[in-house]
C-alpha positions as CSV (number, residue, x, y, z in Angstrom):
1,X,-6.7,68.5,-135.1
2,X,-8.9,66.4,-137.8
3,X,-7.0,64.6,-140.6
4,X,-8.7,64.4,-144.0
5,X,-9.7,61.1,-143.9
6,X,-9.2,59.4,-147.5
7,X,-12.0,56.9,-149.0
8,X,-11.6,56.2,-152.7
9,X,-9.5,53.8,-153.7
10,X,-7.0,55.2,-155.9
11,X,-6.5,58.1,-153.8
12,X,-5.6,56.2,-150.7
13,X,-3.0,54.4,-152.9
14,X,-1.9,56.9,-154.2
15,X,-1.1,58.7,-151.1
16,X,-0.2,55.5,-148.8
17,X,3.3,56.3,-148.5
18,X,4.6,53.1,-147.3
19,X,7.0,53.4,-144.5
20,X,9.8,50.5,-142.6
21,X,9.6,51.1,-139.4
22,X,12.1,50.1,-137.2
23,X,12.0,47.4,-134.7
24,X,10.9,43.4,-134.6
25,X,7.5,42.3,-133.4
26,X,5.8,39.3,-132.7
27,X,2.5,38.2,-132.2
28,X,2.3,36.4,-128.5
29,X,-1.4,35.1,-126.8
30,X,-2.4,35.0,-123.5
31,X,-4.9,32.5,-122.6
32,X,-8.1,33.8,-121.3
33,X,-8.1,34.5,-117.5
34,X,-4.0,34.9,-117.4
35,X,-2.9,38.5,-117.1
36,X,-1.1,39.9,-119.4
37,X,2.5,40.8,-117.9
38,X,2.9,44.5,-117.5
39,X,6.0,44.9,-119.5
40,X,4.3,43.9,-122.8
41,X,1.0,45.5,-121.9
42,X,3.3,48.5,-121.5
43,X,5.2,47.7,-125.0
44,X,2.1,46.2,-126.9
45,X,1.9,47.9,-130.2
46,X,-1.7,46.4,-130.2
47,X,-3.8,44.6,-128.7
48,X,-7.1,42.1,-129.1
49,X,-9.7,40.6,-127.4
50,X,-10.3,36.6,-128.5
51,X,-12.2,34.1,-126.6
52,X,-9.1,32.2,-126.6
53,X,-7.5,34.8,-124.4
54,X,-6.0,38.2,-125.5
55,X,-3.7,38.6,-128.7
56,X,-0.8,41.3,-128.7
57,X,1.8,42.6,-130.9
58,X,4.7,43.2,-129.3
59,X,8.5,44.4,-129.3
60,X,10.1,40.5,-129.9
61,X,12.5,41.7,-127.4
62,X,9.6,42.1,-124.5
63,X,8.4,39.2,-125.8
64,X,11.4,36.8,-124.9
65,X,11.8,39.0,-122.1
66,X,8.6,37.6,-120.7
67,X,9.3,34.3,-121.1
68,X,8.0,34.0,-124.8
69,X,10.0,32.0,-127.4
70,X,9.5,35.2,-129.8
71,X,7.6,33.2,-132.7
72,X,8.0,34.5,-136.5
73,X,9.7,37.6,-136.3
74,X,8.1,40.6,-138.1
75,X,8.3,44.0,-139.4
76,X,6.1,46.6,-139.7
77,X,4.8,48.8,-142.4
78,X,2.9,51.9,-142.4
79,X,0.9,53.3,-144.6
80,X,1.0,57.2,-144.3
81,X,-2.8,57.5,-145.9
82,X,-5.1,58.7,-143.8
83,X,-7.8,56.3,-145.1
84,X,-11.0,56.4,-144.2
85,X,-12.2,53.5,-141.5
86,X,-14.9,52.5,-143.8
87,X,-13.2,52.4,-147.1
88,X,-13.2,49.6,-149.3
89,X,-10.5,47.7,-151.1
90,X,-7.1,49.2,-149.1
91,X,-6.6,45.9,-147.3
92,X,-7.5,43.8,-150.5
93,X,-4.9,45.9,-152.6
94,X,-2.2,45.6,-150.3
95,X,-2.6,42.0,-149.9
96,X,-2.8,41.4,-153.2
97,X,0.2,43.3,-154.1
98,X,2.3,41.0,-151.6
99,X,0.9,38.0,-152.0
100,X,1.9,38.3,-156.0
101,X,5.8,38.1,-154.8
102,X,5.0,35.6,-152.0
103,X,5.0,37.8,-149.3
104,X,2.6,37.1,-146.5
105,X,0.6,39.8,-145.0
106,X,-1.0,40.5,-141.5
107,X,-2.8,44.1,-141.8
108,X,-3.9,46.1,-138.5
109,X,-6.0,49.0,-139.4
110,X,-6.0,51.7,-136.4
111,X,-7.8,54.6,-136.5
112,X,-5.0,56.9,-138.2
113,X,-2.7,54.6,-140.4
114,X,-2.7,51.4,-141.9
115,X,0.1,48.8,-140.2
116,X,1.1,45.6,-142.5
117,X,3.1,43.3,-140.4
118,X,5.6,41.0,-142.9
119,X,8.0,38.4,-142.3
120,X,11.3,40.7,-140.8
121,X,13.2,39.0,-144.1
122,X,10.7,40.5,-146.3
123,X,10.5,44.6,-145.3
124,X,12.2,46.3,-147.7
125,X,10.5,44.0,-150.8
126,X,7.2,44.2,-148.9
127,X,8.1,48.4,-149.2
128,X,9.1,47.9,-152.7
129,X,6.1,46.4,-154.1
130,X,3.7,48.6,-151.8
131,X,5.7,52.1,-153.8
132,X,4.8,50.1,-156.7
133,X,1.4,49.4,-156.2
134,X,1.2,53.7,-155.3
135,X,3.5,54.5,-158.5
136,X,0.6,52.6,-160.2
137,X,-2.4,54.3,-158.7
138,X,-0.4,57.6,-159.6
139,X,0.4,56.6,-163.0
140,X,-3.0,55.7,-164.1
């Protein structure tokens, strides 16, 4: 079934419906030419191709599991708009929104949602200010 993808910018605030999700998630590497070990391919929320080796975010559970130290810990955000792959000024908003109450800000877009990875600490402010930043689209 086809979504209605979303593309101006106030509408895909408006609509972005910011979501906690639960778990914590790291970001781990694996140099180029290592494998990466099944369990977090298996677990890997995402993954990315660098020439430094491949990039995944991952349960920080797996991660230590598999021999990681776990790095920065993180929680995830999704936005519920169905925005459109080629819209502009989504990412820019929602950075922009954190980054005025000093949270920091690492955006995936996927091909349905939105994901904003934030400090674990930070989740429920970084949820705060994104209903905030919607109320405001709504409002105007």
């Amino acid at each position: 079934m086809s979504k209605n993808r979303v593309s101006a910018l106030r509408n895909m605030l408006r609509g972005m419906n910011p979501v906690l999700n639960e778990g914590v998630f790291c970001f781990v590497s694996i140099p180029k030419g290592e494998q990466v070990p099944p369990l977090l391919g298996r677990e890997a929320l995402g993954q990315f191709r660098e020439a430094e080796g491949v990039s995944l975010i991952v349960p920080r559970e797996a991660a230590i599991h598999c021999g990681f130290k776990g790095g920065p810990a993180f929680a995830q955000v999704t936005l519920e708009v169905y925005s459109d792959l080629q819209a502009v000024g989504l990412t820019a908003a929602v950075a922009n929104a954190l980054a005025e109450r000093g949270i920091s800000a690492n955006v995936v877009a996927a091909y349905h949602h939105d994901h904003v990875f934030v400090d674990v600490e930070d989740g429920p402010r970084a949820v705060a200010a994104l209903q905030q930043l919607q109320l405001n689209a709504s409002s105007d």
